[in-house]
PyMOL Python script that loads the backbone (N, CA, C, O; Angstrom):
from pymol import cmd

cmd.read_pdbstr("""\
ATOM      1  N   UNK A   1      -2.372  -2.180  -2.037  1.00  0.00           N
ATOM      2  CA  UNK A   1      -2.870  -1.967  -0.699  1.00  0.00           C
ATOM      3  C   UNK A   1      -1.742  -1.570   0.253  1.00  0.00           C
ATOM      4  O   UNK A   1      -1.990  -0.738   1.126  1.00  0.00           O
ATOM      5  N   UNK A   2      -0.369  -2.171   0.136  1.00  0.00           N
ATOM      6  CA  UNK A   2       0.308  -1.626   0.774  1.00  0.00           C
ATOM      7  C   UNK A   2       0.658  -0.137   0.620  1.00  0.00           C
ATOM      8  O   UNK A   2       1.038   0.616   1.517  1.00  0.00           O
ATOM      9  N   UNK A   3       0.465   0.148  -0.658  1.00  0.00           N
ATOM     10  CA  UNK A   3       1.143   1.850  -1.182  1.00  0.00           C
ATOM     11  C   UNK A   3       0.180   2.410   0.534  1.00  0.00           C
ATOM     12  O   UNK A   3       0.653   2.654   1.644  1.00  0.00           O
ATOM     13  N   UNK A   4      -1.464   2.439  -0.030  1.00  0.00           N
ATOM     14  CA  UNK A   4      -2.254   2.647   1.373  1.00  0.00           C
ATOM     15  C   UNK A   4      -1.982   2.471   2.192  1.00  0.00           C
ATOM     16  O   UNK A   4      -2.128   3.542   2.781  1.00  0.00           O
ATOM     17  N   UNK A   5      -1.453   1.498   3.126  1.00  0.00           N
ATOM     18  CA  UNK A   5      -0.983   1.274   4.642  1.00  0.00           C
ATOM     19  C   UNK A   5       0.074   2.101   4.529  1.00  0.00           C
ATOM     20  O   UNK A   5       0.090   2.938   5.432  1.00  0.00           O
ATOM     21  N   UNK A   6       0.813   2.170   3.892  1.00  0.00           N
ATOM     22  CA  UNK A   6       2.342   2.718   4.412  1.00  0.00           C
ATOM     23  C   UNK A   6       2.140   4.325   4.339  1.00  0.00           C
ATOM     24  O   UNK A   6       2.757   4.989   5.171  1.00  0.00           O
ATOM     25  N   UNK A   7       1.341   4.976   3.426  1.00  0.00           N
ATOM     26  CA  UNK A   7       0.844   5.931   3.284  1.00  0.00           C
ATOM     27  C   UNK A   7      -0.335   6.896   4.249  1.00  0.00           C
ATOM     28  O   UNK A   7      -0.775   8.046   4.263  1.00  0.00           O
ATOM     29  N   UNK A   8      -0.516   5.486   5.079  1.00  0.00           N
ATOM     30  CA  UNK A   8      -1.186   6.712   6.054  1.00  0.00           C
ATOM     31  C   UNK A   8      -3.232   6.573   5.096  1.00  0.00           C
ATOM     32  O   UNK A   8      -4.045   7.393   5.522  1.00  0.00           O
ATOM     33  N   UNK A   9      -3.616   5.805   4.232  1.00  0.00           N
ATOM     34  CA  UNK A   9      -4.376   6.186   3.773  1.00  0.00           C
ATOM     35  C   UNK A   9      -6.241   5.650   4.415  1.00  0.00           C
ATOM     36  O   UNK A   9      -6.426   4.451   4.623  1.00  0.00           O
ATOM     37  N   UNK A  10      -7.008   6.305   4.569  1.00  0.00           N
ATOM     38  CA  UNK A  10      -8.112   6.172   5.177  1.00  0.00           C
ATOM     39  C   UNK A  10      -9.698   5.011   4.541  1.00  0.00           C
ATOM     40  O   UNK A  10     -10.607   4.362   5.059  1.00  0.00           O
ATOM     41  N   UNK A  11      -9.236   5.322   3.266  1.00  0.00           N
ATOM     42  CA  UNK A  11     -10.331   4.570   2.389  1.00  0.00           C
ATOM     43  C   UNK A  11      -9.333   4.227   0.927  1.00  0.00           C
ATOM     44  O   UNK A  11      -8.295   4.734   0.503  1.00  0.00           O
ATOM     45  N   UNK A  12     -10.260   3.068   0.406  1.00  0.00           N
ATOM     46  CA  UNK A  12     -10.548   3.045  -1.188  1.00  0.00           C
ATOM     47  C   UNK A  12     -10.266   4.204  -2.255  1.00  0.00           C
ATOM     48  O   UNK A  12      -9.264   4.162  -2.968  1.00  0.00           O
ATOM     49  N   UNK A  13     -11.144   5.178  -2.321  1.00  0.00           N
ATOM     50  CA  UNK A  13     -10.765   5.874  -2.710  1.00  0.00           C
ATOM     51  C   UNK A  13      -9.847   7.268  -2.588  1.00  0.00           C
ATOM     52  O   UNK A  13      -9.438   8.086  -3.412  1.00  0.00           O
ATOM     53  N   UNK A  14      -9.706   7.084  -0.765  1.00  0.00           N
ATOM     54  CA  UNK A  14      -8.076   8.038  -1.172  1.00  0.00           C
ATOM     55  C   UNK A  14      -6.882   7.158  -1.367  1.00  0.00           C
ATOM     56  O   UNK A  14      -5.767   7.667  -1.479  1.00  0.00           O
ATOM     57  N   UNK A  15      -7.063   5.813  -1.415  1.00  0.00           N
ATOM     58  CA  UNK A  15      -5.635   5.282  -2.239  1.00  0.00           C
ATOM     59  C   UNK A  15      -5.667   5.306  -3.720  1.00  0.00           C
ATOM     60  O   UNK A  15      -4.668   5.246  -4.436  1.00  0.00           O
ATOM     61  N   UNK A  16      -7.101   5.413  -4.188  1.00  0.00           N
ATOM     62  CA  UNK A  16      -7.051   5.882  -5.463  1.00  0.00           C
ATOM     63  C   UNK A  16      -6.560   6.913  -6.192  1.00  0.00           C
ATOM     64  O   UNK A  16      -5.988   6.961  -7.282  1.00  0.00           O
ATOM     65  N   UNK A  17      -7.058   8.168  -4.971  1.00  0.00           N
ATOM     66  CA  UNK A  17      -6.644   9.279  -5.417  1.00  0.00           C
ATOM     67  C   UNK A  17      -5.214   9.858  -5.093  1.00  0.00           C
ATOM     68  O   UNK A  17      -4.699  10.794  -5.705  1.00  0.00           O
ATOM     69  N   UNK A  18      -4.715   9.251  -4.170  1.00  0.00           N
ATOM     70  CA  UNK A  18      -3.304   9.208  -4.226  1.00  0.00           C
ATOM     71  C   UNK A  18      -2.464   8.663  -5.217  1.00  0.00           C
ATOM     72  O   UNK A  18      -1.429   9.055  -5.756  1.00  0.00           O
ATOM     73  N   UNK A  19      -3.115   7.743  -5.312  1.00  0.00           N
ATOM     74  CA  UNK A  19      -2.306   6.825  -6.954  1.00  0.00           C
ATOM     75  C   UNK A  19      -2.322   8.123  -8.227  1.00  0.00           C
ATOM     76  O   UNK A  19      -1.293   8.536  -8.761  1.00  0.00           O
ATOM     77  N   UNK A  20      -3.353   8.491  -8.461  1.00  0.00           N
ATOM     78  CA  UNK A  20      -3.860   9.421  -9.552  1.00  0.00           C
ATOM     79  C   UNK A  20      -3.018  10.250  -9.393  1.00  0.00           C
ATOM     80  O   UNK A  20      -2.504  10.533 -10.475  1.00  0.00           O
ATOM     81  N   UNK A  21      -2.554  10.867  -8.465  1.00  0.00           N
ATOM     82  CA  UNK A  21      -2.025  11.917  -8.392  1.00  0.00           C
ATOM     83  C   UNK A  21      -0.200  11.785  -8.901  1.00  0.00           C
ATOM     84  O   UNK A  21       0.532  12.701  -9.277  1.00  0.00           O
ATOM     85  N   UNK A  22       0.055  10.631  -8.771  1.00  0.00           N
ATOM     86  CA  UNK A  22       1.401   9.683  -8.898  1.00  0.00           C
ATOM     87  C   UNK A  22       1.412   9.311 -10.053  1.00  0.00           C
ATOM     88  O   UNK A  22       2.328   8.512 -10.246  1.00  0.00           O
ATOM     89  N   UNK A  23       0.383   9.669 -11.549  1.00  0.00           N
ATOM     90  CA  UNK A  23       0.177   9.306 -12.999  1.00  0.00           C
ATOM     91  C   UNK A  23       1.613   9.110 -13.644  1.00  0.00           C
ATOM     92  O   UNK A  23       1.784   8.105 -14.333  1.00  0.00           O
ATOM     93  N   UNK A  24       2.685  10.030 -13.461  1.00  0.00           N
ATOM     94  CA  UNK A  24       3.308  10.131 -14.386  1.00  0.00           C
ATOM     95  C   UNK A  24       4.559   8.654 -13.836  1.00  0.00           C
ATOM     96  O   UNK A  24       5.053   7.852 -14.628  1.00  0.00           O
ATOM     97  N   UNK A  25       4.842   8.681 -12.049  1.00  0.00           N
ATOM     98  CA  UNK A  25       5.590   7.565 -11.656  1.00  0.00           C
ATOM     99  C   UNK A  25       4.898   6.019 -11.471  1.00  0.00           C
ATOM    100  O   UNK A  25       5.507   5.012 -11.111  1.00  0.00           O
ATOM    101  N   UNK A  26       3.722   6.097 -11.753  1.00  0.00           N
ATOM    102  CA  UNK A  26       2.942   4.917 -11.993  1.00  0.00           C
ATOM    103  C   UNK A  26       3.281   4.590 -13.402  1.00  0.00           C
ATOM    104  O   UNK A  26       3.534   3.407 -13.630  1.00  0.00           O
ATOM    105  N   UNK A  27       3.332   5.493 -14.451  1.00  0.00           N
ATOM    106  CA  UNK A  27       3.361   5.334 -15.795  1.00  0.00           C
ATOM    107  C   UNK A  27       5.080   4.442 -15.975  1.00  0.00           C
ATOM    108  O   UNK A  27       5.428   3.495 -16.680  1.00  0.00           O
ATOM    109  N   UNK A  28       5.554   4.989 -15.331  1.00  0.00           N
ATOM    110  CA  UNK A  28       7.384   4.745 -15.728  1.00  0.00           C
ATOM    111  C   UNK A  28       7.231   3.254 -15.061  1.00  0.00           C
ATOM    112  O   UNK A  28       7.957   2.426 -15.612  1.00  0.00           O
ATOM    113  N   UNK A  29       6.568   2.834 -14.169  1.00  0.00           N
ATOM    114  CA  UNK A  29       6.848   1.562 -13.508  1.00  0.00           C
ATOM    115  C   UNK A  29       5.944   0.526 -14.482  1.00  0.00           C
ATOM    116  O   UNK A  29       6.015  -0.703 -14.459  1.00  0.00           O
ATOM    117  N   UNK A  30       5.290   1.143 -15.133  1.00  0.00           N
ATOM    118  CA  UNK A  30       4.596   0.191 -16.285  1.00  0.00           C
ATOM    119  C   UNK A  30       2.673  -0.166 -15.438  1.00  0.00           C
ATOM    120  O   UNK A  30       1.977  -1.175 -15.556  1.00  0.00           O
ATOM    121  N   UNK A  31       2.434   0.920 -14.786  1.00  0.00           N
ATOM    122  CA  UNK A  31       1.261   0.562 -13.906  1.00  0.00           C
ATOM    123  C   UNK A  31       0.398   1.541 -14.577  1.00  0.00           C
ATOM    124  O   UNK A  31       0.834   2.366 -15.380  1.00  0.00           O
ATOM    125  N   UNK A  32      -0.975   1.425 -14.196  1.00  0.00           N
ATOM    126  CA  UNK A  32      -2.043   2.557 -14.877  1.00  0.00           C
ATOM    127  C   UNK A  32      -2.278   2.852 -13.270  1.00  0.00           C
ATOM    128  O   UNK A  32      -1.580   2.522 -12.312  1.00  0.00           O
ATOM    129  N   UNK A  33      -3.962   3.862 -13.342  1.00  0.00           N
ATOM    130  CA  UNK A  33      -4.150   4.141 -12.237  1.00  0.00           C
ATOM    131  C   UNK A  33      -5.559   3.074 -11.536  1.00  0.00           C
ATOM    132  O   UNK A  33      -6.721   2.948 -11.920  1.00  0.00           O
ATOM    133  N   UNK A  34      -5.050   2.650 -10.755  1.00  0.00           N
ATOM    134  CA  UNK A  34      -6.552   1.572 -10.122  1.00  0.00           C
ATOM    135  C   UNK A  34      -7.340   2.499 -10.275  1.00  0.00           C
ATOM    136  O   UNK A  34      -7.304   3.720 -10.430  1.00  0.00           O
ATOM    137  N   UNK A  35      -8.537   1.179 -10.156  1.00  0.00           N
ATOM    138  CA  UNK A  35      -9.975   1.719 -10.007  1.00  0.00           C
ATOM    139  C   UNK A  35     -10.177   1.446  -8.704  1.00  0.00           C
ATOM    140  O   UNK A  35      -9.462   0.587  -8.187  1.00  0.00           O
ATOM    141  N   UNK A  36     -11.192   2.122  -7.912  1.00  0.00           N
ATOM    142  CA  UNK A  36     -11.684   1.432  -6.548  1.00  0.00           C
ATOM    143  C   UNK A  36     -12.047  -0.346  -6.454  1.00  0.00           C
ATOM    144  O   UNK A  36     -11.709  -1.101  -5.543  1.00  0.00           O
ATOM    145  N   UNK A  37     -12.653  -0.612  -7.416  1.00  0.00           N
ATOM    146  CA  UNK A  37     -13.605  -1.827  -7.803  1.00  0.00           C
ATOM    147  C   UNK A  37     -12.175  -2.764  -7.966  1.00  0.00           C
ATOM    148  O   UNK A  37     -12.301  -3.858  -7.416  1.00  0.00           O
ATOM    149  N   UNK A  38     -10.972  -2.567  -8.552  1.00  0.00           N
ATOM    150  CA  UNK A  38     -10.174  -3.019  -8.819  1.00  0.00           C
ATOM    151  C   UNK A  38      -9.422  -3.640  -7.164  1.00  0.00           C
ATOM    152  O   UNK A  38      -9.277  -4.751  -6.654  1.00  0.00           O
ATOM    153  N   UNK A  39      -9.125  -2.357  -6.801  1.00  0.00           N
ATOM    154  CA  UNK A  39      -8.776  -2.778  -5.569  1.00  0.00           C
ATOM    155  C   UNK A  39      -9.247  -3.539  -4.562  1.00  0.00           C
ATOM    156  O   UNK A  39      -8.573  -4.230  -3.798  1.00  0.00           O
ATOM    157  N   UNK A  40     -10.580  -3.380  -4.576  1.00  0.00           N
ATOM    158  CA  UNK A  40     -11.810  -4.257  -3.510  1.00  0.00           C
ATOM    159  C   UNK A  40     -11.392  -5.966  -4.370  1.00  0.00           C
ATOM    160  O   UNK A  40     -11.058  -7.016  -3.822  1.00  0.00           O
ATOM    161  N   UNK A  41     -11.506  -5.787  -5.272  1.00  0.00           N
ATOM    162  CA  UNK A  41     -11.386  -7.240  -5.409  1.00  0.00           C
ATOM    163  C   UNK A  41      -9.901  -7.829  -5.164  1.00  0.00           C
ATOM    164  O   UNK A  41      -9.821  -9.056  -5.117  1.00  0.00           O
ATOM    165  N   UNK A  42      -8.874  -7.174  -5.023  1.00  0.00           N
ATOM    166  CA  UNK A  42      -7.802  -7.641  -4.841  1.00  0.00           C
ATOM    167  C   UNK A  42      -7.696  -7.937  -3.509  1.00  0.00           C
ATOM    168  O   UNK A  42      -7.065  -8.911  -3.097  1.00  0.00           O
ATOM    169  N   UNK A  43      -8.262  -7.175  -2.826  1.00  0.00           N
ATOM    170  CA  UNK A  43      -7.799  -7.168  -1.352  1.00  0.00           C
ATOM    171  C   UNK A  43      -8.779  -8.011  -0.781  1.00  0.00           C
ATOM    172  O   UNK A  43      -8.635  -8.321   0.402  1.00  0.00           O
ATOM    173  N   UNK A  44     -10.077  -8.579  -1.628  1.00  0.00           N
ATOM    174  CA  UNK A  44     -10.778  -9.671  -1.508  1.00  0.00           C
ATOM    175  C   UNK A  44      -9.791 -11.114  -1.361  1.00  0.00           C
ATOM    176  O   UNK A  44      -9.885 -11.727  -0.298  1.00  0.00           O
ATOM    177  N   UNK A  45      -9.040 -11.537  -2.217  1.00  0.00           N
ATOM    178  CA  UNK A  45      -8.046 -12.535  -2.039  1.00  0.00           C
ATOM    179  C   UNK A  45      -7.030 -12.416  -1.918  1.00  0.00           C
ATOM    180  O   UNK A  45      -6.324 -13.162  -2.597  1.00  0.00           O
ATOM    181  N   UNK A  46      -6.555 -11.723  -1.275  1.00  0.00           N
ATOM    182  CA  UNK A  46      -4.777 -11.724  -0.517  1.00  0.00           C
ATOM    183  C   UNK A  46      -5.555 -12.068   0.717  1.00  0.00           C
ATOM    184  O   UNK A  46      -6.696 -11.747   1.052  1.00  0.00           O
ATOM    185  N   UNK A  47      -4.057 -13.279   1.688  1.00  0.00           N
ATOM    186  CA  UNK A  47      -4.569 -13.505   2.563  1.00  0.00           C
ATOM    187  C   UNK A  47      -3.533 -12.895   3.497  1.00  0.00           C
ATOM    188  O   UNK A  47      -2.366 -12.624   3.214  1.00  0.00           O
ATOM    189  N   UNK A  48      -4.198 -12.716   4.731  1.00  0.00           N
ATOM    190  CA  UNK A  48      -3.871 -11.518   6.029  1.00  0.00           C
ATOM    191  C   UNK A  48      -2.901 -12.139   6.199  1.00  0.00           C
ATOM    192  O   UNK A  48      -2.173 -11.346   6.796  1.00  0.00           O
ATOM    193  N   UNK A  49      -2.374 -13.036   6.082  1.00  0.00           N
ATOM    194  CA  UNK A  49      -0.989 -13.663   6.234  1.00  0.00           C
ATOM    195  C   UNK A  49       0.026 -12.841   5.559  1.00  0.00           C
ATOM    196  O   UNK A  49       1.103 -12.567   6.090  1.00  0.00           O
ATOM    197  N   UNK A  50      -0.303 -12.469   4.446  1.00  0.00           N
ATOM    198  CA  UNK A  50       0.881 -11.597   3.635  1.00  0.00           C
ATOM    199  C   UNK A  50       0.633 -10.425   4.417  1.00  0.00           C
ATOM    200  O   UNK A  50       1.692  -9.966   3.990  1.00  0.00           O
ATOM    201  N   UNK A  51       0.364  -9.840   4.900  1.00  0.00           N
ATOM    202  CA  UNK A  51      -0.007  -8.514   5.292  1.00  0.00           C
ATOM    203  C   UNK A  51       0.622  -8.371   6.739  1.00  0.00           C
ATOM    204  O   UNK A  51       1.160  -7.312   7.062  1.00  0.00           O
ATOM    205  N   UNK A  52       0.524  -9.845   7.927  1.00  0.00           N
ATOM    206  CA  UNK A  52       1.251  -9.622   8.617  1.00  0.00           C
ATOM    207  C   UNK A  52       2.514 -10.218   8.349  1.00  0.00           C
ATOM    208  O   UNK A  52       3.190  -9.895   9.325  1.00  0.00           O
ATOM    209  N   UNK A  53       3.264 -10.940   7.548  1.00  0.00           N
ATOM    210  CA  UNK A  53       4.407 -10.886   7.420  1.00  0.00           C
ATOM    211  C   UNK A  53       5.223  -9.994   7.126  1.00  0.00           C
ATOM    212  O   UNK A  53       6.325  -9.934   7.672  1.00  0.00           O
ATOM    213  N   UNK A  54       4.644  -8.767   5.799  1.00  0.00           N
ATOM    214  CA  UNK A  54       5.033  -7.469   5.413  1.00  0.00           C
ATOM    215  C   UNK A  54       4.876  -6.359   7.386  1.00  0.00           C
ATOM    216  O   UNK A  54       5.606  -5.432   7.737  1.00  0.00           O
ATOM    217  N   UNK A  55       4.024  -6.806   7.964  1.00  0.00           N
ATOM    218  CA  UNK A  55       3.942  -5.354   8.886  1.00  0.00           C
ATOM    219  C   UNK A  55       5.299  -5.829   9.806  1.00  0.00           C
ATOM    220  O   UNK A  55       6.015  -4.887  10.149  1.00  0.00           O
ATOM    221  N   UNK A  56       5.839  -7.534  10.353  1.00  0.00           N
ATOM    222  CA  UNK A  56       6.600  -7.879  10.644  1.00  0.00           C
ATOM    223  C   UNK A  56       7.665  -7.598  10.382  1.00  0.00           C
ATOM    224  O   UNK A  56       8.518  -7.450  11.258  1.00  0.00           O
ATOM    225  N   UNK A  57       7.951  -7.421   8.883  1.00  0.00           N
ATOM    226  CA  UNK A  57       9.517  -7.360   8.274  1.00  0.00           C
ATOM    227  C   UNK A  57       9.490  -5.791   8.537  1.00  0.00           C
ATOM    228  O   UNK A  57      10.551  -5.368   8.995  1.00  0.00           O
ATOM    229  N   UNK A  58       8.251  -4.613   8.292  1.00  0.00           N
ATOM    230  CA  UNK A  58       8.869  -3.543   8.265  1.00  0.00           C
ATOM    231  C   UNK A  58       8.965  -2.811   9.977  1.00  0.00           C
ATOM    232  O   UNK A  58       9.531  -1.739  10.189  1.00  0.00           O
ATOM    233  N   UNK A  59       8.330  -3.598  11.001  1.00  0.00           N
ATOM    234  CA  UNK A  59       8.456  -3.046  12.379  1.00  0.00           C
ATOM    235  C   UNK A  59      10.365  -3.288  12.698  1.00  0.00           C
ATOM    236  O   UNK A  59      11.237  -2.583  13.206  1.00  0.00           O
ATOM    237  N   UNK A  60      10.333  -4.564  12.123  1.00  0.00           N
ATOM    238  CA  UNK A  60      11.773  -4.908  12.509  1.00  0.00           C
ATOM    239  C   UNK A  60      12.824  -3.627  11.742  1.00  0.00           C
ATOM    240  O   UNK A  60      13.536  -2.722  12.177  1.00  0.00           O
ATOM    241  N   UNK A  61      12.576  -3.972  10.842  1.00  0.00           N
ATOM    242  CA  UNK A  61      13.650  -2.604  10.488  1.00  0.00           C
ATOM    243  C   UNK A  61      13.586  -1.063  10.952  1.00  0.00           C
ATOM    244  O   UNK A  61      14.470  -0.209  10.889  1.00  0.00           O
ATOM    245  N   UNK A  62      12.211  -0.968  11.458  1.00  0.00           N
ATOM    246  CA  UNK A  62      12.251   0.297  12.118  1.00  0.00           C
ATOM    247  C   UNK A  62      12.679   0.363  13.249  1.00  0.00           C
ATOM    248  O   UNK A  62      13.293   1.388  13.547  1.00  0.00           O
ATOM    249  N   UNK A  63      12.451  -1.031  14.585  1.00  0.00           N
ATOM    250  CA  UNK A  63      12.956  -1.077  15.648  1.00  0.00           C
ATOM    251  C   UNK A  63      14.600  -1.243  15.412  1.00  0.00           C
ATOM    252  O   UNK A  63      15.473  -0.754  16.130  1.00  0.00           O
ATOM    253  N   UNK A  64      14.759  -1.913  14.433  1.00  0.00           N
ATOM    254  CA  UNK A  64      16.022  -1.409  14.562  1.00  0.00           C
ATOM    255  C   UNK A  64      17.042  -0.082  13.750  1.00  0.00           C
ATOM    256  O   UNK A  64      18.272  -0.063  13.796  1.00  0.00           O
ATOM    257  N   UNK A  65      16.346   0.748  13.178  1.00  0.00           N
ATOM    258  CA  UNK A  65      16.945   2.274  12.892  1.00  0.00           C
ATOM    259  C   UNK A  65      16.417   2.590  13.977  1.00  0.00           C
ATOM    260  O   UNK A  65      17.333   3.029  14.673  1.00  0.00           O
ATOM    261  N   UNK A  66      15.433   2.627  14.556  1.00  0.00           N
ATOM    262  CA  UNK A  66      14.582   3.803  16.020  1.00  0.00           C
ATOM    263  C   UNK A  66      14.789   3.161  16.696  1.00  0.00           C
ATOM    264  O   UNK A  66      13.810   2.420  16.604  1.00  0.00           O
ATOM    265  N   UNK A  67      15.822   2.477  17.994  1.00  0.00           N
ATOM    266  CA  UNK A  67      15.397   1.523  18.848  1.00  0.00           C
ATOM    267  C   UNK A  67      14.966   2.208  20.378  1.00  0.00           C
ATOM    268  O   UNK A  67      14.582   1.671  21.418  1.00  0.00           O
ATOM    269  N   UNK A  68      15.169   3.376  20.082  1.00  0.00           N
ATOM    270  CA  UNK A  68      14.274   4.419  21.121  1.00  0.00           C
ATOM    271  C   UNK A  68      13.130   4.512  20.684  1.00  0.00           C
ATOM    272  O   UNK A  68      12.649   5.294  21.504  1.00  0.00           O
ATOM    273  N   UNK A  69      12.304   4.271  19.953  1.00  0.00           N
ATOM    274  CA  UNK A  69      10.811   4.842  19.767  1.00  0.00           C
ATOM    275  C   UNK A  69       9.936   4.042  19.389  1.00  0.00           C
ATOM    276  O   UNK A  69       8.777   4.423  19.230  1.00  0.00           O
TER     277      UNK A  69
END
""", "prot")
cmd.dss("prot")
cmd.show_as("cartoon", "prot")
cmd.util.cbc("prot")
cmd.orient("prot")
């Protein structure tokens, strides 16, 4: 789910199809390509807590490379 957030991605299945498209560097990291169904259930139990700690750690490092923007 994060690949999606950081990616700019709109739905389910364009993080799918972004993944798909990534076959061969998904393959080297030892990953296949999600399914939609796969993902819905994951993002069923992660809790929003991880999600704002990750958006926390990465604003900070951007405010501080950009501290104009």
């Amino acid at each position: 789910m994060m690949v999606g957030q950081l990616t700019g991605r709109k739905s389910l299945r364009d993080v799918v199809d972004s993944m798909g498209a990534q076959y061969l560097r998904l393959y080297h990291l030892g990953s296949a390509k999600p399914s939609r169904s796969n993902l819905a259930r994951i993002n069923e139990n992660k809790p929003n807590e991880l999600y704002e700690q990750m958006c926390g750690k990465l604003l900070g490092q951007a405010t501080h490379l950009a501290p104009g923007h």
